[in-house]
C-alpha positions as CSV (number, residue, x, y, z in Angstrom):
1,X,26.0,-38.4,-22.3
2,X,23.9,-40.5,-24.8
3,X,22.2,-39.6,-28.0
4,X,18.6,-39.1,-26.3
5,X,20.0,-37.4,-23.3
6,X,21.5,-35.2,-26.1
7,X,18.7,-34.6,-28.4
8,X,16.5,-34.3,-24.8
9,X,18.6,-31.4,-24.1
10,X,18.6,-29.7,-27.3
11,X,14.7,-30.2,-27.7
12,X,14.7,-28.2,-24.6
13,X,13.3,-31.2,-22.9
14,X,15.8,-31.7,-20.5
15,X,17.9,-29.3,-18.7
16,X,21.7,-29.4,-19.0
17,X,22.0,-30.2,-15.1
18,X,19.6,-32.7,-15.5
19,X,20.9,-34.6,-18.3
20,X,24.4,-34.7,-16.3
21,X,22.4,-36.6,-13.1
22,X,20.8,-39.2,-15.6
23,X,24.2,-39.7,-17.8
24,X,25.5,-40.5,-14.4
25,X,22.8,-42.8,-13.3
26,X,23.5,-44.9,-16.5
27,X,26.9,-45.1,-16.4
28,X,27.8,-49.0,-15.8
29,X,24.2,-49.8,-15.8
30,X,23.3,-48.9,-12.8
31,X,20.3,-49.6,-11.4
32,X,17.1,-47.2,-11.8
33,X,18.7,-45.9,-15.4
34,X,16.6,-44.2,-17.6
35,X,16.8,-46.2,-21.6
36,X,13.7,-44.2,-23.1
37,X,11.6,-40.9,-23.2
38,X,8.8,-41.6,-21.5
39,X,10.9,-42.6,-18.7
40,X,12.9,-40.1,-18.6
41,X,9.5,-38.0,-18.7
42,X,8.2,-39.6,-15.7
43,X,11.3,-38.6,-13.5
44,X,11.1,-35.5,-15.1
45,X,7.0,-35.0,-13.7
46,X,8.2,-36.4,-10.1
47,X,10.9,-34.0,-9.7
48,X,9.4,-30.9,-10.6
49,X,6.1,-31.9,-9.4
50,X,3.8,-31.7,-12.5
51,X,1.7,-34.7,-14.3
52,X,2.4,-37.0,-16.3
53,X,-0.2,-39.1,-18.9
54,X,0.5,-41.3,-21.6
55,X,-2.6,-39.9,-23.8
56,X,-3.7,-43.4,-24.0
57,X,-7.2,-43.2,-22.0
58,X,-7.4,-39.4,-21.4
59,X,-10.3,-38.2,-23.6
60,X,-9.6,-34.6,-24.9
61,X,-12.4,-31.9,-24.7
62,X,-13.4,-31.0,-28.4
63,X,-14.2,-27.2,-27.3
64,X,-10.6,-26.4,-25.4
65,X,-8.9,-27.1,-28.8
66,X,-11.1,-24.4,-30.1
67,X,-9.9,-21.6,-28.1
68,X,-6.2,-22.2,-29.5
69,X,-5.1,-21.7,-33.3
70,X,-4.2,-25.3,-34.7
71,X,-1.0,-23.8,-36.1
72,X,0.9,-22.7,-33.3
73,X,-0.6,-26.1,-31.1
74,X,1.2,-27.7,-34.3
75,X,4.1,-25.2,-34.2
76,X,5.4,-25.7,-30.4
77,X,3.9,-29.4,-30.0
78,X,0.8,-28.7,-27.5
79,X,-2.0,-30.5,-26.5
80,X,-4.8,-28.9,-24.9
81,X,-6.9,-31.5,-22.7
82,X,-9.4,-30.2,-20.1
83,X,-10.6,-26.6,-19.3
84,X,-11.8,-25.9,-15.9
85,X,-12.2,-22.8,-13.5
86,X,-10.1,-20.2,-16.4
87,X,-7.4,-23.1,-15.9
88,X,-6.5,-25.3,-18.7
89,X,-4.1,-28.3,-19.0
90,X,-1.9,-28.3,-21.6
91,X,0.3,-31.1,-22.6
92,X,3.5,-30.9,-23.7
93,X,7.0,-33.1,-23.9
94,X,9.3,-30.0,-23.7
95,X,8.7,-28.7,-20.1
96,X,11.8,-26.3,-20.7
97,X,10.5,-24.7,-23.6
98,X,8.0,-22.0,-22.2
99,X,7.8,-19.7,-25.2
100,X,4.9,-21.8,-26.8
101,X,2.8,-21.6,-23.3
102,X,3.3,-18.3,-22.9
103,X,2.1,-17.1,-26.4
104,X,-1.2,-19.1,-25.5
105,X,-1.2,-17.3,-22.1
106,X,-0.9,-14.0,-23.5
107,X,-3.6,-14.6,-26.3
108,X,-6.3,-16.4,-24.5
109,X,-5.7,-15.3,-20.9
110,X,-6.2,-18.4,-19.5
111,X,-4.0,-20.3,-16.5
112,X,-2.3,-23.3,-18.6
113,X,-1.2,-26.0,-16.6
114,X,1.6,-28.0,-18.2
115,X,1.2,-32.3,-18.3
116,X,4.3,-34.0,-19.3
117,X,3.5,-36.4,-22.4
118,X,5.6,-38.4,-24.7
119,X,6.5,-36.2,-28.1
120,X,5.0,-39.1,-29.8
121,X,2.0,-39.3,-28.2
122,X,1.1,-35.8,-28.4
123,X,2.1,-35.3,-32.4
124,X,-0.3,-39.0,-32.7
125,X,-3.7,-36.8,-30.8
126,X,-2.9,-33.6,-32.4
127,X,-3.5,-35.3,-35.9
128,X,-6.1,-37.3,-34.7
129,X,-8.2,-34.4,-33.1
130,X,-7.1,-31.2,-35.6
131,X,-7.1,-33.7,-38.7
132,X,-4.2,-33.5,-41.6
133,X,-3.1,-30.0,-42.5
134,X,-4.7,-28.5,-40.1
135,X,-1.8,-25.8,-39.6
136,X,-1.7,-25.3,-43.4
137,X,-5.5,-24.3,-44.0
138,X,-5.3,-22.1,-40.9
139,X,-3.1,-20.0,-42.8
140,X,-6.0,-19.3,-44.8
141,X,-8.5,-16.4,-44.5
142,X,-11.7,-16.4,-45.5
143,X,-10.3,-12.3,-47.2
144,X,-7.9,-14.8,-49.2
145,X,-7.1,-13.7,-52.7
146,X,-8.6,-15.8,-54.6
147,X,-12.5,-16.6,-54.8
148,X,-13.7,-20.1,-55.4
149,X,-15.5,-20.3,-59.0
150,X,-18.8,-21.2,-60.1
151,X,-19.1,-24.4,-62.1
152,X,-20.5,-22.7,-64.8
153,X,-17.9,-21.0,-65.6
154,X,-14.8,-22.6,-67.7
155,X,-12.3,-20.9,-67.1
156,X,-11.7,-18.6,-64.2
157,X,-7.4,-17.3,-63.3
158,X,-8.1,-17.0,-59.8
159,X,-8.8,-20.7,-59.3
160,X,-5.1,-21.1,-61.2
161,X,-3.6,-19.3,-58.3
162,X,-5.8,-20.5,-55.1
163,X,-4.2,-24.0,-56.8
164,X,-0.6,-22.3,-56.3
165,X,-1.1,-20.9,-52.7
166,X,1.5,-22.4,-50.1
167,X,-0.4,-23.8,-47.9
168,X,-3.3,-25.6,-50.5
169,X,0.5,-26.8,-51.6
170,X,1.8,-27.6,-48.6
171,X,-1.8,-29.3,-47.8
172,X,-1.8,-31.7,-51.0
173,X,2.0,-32.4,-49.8
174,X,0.9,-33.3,-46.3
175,X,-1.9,-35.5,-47.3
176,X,0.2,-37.4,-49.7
177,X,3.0,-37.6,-47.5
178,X,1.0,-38.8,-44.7
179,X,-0.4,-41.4,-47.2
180,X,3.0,-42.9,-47.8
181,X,3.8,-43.2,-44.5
182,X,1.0,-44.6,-43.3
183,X,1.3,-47.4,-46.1
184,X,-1.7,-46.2,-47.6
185,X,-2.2,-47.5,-51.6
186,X,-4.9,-45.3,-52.6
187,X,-6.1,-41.9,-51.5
188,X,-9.9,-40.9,-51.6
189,X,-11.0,-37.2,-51.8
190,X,-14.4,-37.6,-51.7
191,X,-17.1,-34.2,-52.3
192,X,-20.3,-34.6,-50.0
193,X,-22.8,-31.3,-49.7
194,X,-20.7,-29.7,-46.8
195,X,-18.0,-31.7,-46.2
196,X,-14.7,-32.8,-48.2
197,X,-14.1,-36.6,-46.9
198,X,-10.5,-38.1,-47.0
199,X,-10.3,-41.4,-47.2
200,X,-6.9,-43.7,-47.2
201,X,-7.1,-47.7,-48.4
202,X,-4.7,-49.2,-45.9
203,X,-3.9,-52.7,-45.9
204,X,-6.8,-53.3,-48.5
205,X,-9.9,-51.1,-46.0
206,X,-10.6,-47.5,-46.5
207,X,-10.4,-46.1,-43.4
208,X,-11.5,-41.8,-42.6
209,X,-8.6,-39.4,-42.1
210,X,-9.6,-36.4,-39.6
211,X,-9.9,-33.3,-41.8
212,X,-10.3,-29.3,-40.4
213,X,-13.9,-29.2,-41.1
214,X,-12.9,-25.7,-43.0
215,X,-11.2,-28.0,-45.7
216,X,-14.5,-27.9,-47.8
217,X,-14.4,-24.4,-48.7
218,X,-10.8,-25.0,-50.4
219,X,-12.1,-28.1,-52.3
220,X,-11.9,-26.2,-56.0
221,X,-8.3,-25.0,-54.9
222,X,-7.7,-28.7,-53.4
223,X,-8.6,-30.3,-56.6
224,X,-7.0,-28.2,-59.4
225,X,-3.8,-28.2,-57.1
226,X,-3.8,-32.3,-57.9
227,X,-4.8,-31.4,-61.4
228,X,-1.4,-29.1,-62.0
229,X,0.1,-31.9,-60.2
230,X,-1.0,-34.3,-62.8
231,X,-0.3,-32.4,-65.8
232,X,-4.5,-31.7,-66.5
233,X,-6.9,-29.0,-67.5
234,X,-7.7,-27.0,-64.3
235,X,-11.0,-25.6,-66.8
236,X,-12.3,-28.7,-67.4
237,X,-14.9,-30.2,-64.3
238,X,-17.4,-32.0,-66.6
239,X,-15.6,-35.0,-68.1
240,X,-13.5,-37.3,-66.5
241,X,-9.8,-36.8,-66.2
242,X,-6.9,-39.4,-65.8
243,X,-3.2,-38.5,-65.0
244,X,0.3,-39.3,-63.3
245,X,2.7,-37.8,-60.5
246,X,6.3,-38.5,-60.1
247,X,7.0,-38.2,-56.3
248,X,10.4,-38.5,-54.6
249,X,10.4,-39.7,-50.7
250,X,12.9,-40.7,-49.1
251,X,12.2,-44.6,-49.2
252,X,12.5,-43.9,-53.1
253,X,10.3,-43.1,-56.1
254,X,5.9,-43.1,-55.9
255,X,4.3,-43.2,-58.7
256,X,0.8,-41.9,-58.6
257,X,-2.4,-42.4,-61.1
258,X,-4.3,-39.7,-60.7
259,X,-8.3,-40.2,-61.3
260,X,-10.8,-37.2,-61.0
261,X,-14.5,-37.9,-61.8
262,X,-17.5,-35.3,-61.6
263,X,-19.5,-35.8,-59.1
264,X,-23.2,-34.1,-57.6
265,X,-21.2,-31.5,-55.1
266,X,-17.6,-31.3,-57.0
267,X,-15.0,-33.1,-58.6
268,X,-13.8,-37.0,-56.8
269,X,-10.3,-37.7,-56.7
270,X,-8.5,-41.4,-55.8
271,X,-4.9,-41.1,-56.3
272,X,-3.2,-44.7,-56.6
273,X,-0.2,-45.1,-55.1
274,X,2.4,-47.4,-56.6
275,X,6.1,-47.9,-55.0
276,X,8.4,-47.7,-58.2
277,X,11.6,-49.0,-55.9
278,X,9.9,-51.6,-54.0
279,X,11.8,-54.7,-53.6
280,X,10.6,-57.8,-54.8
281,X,10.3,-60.5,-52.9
282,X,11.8,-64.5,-53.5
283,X,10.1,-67.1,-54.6
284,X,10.1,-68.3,-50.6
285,X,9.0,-65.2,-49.5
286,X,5.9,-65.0,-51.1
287,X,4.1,-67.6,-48.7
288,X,2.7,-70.3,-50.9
289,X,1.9,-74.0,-49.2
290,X,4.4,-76.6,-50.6
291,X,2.2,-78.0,-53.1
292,X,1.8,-74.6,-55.2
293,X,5.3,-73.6,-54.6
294,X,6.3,-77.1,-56.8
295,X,4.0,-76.6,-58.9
296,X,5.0,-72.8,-60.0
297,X,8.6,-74.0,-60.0
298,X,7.7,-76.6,-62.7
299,X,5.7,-73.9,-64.7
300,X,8.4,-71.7,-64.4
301,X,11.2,-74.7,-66.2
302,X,8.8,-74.9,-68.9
303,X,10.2,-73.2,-72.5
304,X,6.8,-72.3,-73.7
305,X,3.2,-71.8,-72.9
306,X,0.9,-68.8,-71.4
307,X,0.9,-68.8,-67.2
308,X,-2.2,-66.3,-65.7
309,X,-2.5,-64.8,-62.5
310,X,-6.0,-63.7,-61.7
311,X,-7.9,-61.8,-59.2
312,X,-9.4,-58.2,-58.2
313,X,-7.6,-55.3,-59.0
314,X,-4.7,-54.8,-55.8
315,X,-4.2,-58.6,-55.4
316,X,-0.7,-58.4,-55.7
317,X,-1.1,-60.6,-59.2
318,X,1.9,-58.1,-60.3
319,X,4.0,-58.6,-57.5
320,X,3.2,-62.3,-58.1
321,X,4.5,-62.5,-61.6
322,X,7.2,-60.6,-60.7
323,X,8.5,-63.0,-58.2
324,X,8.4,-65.4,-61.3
325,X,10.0,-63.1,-63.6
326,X,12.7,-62.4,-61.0
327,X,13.4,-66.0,-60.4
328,X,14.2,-66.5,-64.3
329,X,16.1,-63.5,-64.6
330,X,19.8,-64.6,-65.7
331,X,21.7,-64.1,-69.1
332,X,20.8,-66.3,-71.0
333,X,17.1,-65.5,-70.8
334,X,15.6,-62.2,-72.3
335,X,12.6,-61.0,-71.0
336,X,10.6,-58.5,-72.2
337,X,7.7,-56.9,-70.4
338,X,4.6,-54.4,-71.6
339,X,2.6,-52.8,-68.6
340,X,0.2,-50.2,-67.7
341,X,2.1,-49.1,-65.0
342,X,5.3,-50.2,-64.8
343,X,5.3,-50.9,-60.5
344,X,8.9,-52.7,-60.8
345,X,12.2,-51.8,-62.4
346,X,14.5,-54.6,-62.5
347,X,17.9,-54.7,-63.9
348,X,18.0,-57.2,-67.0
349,X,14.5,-57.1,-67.9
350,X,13.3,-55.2,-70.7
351,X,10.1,-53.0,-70.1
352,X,7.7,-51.0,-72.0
353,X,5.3,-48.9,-70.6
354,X,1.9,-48.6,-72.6
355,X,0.4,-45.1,-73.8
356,X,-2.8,-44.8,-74.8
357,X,-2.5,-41.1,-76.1
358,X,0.2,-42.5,-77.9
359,X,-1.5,-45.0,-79.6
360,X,1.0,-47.6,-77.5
361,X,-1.3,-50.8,-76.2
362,X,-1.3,-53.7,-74.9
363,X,-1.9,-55.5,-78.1
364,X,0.4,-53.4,-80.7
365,X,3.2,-53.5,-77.9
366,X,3.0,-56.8,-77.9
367,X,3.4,-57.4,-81.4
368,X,6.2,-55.6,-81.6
369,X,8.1,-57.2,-79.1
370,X,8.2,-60.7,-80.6
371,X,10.2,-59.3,-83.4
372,X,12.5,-58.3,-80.4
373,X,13.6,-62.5,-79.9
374,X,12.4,-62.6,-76.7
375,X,12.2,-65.9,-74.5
376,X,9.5,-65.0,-71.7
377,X,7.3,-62.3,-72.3
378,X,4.9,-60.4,-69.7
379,X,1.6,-58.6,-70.9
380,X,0.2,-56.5,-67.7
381,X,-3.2,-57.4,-68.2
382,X,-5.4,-59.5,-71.6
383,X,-8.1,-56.7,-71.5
384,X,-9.3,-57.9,-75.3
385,X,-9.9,-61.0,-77.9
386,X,-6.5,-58.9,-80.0
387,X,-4.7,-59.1,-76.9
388,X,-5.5,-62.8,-75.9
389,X,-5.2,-64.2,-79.2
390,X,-1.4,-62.3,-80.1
391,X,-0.5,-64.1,-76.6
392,X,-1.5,-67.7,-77.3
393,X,0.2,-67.1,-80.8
394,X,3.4,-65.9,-78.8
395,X,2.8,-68.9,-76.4
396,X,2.5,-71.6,-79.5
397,X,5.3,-70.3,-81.2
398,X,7.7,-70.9,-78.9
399,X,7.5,-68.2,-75.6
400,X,6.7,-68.4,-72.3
401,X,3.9,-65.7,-71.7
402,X,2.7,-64.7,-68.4
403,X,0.1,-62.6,-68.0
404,X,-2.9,-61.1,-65.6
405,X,-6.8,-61.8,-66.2
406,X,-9.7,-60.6,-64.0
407,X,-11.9,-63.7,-62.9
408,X,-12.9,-64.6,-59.3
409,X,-11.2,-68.3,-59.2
410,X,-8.7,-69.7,-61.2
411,X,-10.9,-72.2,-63.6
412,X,-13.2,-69.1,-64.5
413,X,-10.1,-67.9,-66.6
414,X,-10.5,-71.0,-69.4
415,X,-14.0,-69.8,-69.8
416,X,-12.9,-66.4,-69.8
417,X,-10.9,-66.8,-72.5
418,X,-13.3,-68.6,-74.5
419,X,-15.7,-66.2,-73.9
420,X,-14.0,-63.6,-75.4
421,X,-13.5,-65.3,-78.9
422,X,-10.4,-67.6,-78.7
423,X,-11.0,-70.9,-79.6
424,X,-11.2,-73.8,-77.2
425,X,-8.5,-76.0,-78.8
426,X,-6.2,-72.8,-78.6
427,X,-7.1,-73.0,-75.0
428,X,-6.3,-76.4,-74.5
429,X,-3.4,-76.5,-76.1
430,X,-1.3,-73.3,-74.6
431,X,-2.2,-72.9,-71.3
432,X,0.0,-74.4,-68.8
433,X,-1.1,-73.2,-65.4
434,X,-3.5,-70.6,-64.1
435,X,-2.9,-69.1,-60.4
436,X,-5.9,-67.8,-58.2
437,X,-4.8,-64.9,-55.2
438,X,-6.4,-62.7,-52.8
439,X,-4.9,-60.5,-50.2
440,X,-5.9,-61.0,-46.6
441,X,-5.0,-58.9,-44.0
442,X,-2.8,-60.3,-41.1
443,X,-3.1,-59.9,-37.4
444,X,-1.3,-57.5,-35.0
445,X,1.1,-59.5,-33.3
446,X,1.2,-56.6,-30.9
447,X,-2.3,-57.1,-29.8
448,X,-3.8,-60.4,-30.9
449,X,-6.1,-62.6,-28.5
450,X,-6.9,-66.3,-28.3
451,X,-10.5,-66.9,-29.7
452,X,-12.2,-68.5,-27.0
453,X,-16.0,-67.9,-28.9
454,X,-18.5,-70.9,-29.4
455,X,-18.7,-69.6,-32.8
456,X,-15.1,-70.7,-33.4
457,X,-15.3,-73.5,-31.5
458,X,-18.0,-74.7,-33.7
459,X,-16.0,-73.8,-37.3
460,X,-13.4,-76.1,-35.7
461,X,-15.5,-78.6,-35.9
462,X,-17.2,-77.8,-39.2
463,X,-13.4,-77.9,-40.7
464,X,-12.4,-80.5,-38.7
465,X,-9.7,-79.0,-37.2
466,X,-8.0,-80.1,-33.9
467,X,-9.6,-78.7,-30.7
468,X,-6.2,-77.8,-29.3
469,X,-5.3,-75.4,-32.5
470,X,-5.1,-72.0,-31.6
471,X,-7.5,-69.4,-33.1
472,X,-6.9,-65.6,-32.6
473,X,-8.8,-62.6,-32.7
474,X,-8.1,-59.0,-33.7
475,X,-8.5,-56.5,-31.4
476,X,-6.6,-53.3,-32.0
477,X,-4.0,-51.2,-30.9
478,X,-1.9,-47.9,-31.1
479,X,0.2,-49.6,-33.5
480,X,-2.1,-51.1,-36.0
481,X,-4.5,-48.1,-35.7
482,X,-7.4,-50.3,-33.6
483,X,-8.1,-52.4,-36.6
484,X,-6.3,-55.2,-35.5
485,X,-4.5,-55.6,-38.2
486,X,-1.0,-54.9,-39.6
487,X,0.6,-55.5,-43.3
488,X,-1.0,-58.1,-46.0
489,X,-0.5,-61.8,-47.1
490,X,-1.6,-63.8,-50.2
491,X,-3.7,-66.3,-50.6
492,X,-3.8,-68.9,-53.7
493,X,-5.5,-71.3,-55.5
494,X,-3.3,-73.1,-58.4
495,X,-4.3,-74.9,-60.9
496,X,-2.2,-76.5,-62.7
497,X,-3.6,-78.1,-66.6
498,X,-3.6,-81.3,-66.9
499,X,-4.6,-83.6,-69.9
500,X,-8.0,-84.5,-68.3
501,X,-8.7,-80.8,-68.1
502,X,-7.6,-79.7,-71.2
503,X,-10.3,-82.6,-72.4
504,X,-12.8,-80.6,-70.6
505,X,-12.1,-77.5,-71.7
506,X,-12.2,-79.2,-75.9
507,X,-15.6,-79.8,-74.4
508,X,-16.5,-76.7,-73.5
509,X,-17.8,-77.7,-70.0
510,X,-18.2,-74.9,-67.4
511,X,-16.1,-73.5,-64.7
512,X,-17.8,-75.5,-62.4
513,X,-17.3,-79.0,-64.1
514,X,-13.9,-77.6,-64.5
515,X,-13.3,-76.7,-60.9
516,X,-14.7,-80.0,-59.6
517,X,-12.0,-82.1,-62.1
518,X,-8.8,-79.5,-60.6
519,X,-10.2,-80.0,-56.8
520,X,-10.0,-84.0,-57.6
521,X,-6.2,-83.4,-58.9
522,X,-5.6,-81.6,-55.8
523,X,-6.0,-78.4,-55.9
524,X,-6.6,-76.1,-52.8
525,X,-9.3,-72.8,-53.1
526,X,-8.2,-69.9,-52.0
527,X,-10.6,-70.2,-48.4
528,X,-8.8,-73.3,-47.9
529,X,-5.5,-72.2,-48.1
530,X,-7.0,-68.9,-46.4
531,X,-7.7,-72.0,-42.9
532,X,-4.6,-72.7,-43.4
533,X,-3.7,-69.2,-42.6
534,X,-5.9,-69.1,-39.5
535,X,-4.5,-72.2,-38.1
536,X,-1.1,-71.0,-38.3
537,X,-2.3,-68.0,-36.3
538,X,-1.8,-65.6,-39.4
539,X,-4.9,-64.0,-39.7
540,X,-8.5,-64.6,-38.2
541,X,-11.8,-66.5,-39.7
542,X,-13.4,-63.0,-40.1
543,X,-11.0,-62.1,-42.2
544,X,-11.0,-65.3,-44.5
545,X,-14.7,-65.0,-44.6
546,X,-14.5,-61.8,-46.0
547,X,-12.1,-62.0,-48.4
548,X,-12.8,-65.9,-49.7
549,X,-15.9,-67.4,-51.2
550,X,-16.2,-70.8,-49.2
551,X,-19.4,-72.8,-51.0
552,X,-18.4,-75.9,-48.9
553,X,-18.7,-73.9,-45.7
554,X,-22.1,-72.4,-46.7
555,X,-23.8,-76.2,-47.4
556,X,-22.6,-77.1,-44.2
C-alpha cells in the first residue's frame, strides 16, 4: 500500500477495504491507477454515489456558515455550501469520519448532505470565508473575564490578562504564522471605527486577510498581546512604541520589528518580518544583465573606495550588498559590518548590531570598528553628515566601504551626499560606483497569457522592439492568490564613476546633468533593464510601469 493510500486510511478517508482495491489497481502500473487525492476522491464519490466539487467555481452561501460554530467547521474540516428545503450540503474530504456531521446534525437539526472535496481545497475556503483565527476568537465570550479598558485610563490589570488569554495567544500565533507562510514581509493591523483590518505585504502589495468580523472587540487584548510580545509597556497608548520578537519556525529564525502608533480608533501595528536564516544568493543568482554584472565584479577587486546601493526601503539593497560581501568573503579579508537589523548571519564576517537605547549608532559603531583593522567595511544605512563623512574617511584611508542611501536613481546619491555637508572633492575622489534597484514582481508561470492588446502592440513599437517578441499578461490563479503574480526580481541601474563624472560632480552640476553624462557611458535605468525583463517574459509592462519612472517613455 503506498504512503497516501496509508495516510487516506488513517485520516479516515478511505476505508481499509478500499485502500486494498486501489493498492491493487496500482500495482505494475496498471492502467486506471489512482497517483493523487483528488482522484482517489472522485472514485471515492462514484462508488458510493455522493458528489464531488473541486471548490474552484462553487460560490458558498455567506448565511449557511452562520448556522455552524467556526470552531468545530475548523475542528473536523467542513465546509458548508448551500442550504435548501432543511437540507444542507456539507463538504468534506473524510467521508468515513461521521462524528463531525453528526455533531452538526444533532445541534442544528438540519439534513447535511456530504460533497466529497479535496482536504486542500476545503482548509483554502474555510480561511478564506471564516478569516484567520476564526476558531480561536470563537472561544471567546462576550461574559469573558476581562473587560476592554477605556483610553483614559493608564493602567488597567485586566487588559494584562485579556493579553494572556489562550486563544488572543493562539490568535497573534496564527496570524503571524499564517504571515510566514504566505511569504508575507510585513503585517498591518490596522484600527478603523468598527472594524480591525489585517493587512499582509506580499511580494511588495498589501493585500486584505479575511478577519471574524468579532475580531474588533478584542483589538486592546490583540494589541497589548504584541506589546508583551515585544517587550513594551501595555499602559502606554499615547506615544509611539518600537520593539523586536525572536520567532522560531521551522524554516529557521524570524526576526520581527515591531511598530505601534496611536491612531483616531486604537493603536496601528506593522510588524516587519525579516528571515534571520535566509540564504544568500551568488553573485549569478541575483539577475543582473552582463554589463552591471562586470562592472560590480570590478568594484568588488578594488582595495578601497565607498560602493552605495540605493533605493526605497524593501528593495533588497541589503540582500544586494550581501551578495557582494559574500563573494569577498575568504581568509585573508576581514569584514566587519554595523546594521540596524542584522537580516544575514554569515560565518566569517564580523557584525554589530546598532542600539539606539544603548547609545550604539551607526556613526560611533563605525568609529570603532576601524580601530578593529578591518579591510571592507558595511554601514547599514548613511542616515547623517557624521555618518557619511566617518565613511569617506574609512574609504580614503584605505577601506572598501559599502553602504545603503535612500535616493530614487543612482546619480541622485552624489548630490545627496553633497547635500548633506560633505564636500564635493570628497565626493569625487572616494566614490567608486553607485548601484540603483527596485523590486518588481514576476509573473505566475502557472497562469500567464500572451498579450495580444493594441496597447502593447503599440509600446512595441514605441521601444522598438521586435513584433514577434512575446509579451504576457497576469491573470491570476489558485496558486499566486489571483494576483498574477508569484515571488520578486530586481531591477538595476549601475553607475559606475568615471573621471568625466567625477569632473561633474567638482562642478557641482545636478543629478540630471549627471545622469545624462552616465547614460552616454552606458548606463541602463532601471525601466530599461525593467523591458528587458518583459521581453524575456519575466514580468509584465504594468508592472514595470508601476514600479519604474520611464521619462523617455512619457515624451514619447
Amino acid at each position: 500500500m503506498t504512503e497516501l493510500l496509508q495516510t487516506m486510511v488513517e485520516s479516515r478517508q478511505l476505508s481499509a477495504s478500499d485502500a486494498e482495491w486501489l493498492a491493487s489497481r496500482q500495482g505494475g502500473g496498471a492502467e486506471g491507477s489512482f497517483q493523487s487525492e483528488p482522484e482517489i476522491l472522485r472514485w471515492l464519490a462514484e462508488e458510493y454515489s455522493v458528489s464531488y466539487s473541486d471548490l474552484e467555481q462553487l460560490e458558498v452561501e455567506k448565511e449557511v456558515l452562520g448556522l455552524f460554530p467556526a470552531r468545530l467547521l475548523l475542528k473536523e474540516g467542513l465546509l458548508p455550501l448551500s442550504h435548501s428545503n432543511g437540507s444542507v450540503d456539507v463538504a468534506t474530504s473524510r467521508l468515513f469520519a461521521t462524528q463531525g456531521l453528526d455533531t452538526l446534525k444533532s445541534l442544528t437539526g438540519l439534513k447535511l448532505n456530504p460533497v466529497l472535496a479535496p482536504s486542500e481545497a476545503i482548509q483554502r475556503e474555510i480561511k478564506k470565508r471564516l478569516g484567520v483565527g476564526a476558531d480561536t476568537i470563537d472561544t471567546l465570550k462576550d461574559d469573558a473575564s476581562f473587560q476592554v479598558v477605556d483610553d483614559d485610563l493608564s493602567v488597567d490589570t485586566d487588559l494584562e490578562n485579556a493579553a494572556e488569554d489562550a486563544s488572543i495567544i493562539r490568535f497573534v500565533n496564527q496570524v503571524l504564522s499564517d504571515a510566514i507562510d504566505l511569504r508575507a514581509t510585513d503585517i498591518h493591523l490596522e484600527p478603523f471605527e468598527n472594524e480591525l483590518q489585517i493587512r499582509y505585504r506580499i511580494d511588495g502589495v498589501l493585500q486584505d486577510v479575511p478577519v471574524p468580523a468579532e475580531i474588533k472587540r478584542f483589538q486592546p487584548a490583540i494589541v497589548s498581546r504584541v506589546k508583551i510580545l515585544s517587550h513594551l509597556n501595555i499602559a502606554e497608548k499615547r506615544l509611539p512604541q518600537d520593539g523586536r520578537i525572536k520567532l522560531k519556525v521551522r524554516q529557521g529564525e524570524v526576526d520581527v520589528r515591531v511598530s505601534i502608533i496611536p491612531m483616531l480608533h486604537g493603536e496601528a501595528v506593522v510588524m516587519r518580518l525579516l528571515r534571520q536564516d535566509g540564504s544568500v544568493p551568488g553573485l549569478d543568482q541575483i539577475g543582473m544583465a552582463s554589463r552591471e554584472l562586470k562592472l560590480f565584479e570590478q568594484i568588488l577587486e578594488m582595495p578601497h573606495g565607498i560602493f552605495l546601493v540605493t533605493g526605497p526601503t524593501g528593495s533588497g539593497k541589503t540582500t544586494t550588498l550581501y551578495t557582494a560581501l559574500n563573494t569577498i568573503n575568504d581568509t585573508v579579508r576581514k569584514i566587519i559590518t554595523v546594521e540596524d537589523p542584522v537580516e544575514y548571519q554569515i560565518r566569517g564576517i564580523n557584525q554589530i548590531q546598532v542600539s539606539e537605547k544603548s547609545g550604539l549608532t551607526f556613526a560611533r559603531g563605525l568609529r570603532a570598528i576601524l580601530r578593529h583593522d578591518p579591510d571592507v567595511v558595511l554601514i547599514g544605512e548613511i542616515r547623517d553628515e557624521e555618518t557619511a563623512r566617518i565613511a569617506i574617511q574609512a574609504s580614503l584611508t584605505g577601506h572598501l566601504v559599502f553602504s545603503t542611501l535612500h535616493t530614487n536613481d543612482a546619480p541622485s546619491a552624489m548630490t545627496r551626499l553633497i547635500d548633506m555637508g560633505i564636500e564635493p572633492y570628497l565626493v569625487a575622489s572616494s566614490l567608486e560606483g553607485v548601484l540603483a534597484q527596485r523590486l518588481i514582481r514576476t509573473l505566475c508561470m502557472q497562469c500567464r497569457e500572451l498579450d495580444h492588446s493594441d496597447r502593447v502592440k503599440a509600446l512595441r513599437e514605441t521601444l522598438e522592439m521586435p513584433a514577434e517578441t512575446p509579451i504576457y499578461k497576469a491573470v491570476g490563479c489558485r496558486e499566486c492568490r489571483q494576483t498574477g503574480y508569484h515571488g520578486r526580481r530586481a531591477v538595476f541601474e549601475m553607475m559606475a564613476v568615471s573621471l568625466p563624472i567625477r569632473q561633474k560632480i567638482l562642478q557641482q552640476c545636478s543629478s540630471g546633468e549627471l545622469k545624462q553624462m552616465a547614460r552616454q557611458e552606458g548606463m541602463r535605468t532601471l525601466s530599461q533593464d525593467g523591458w528587458r525583463l518583459v521581453q524575456e517574459g519575466v514580468t509584465t509592462p504594468d508592472e514595470i510601469m508601476r514600479v519604474t519612472k520611464d521619462d523617455e517613455l512619457s515624451l514619447r
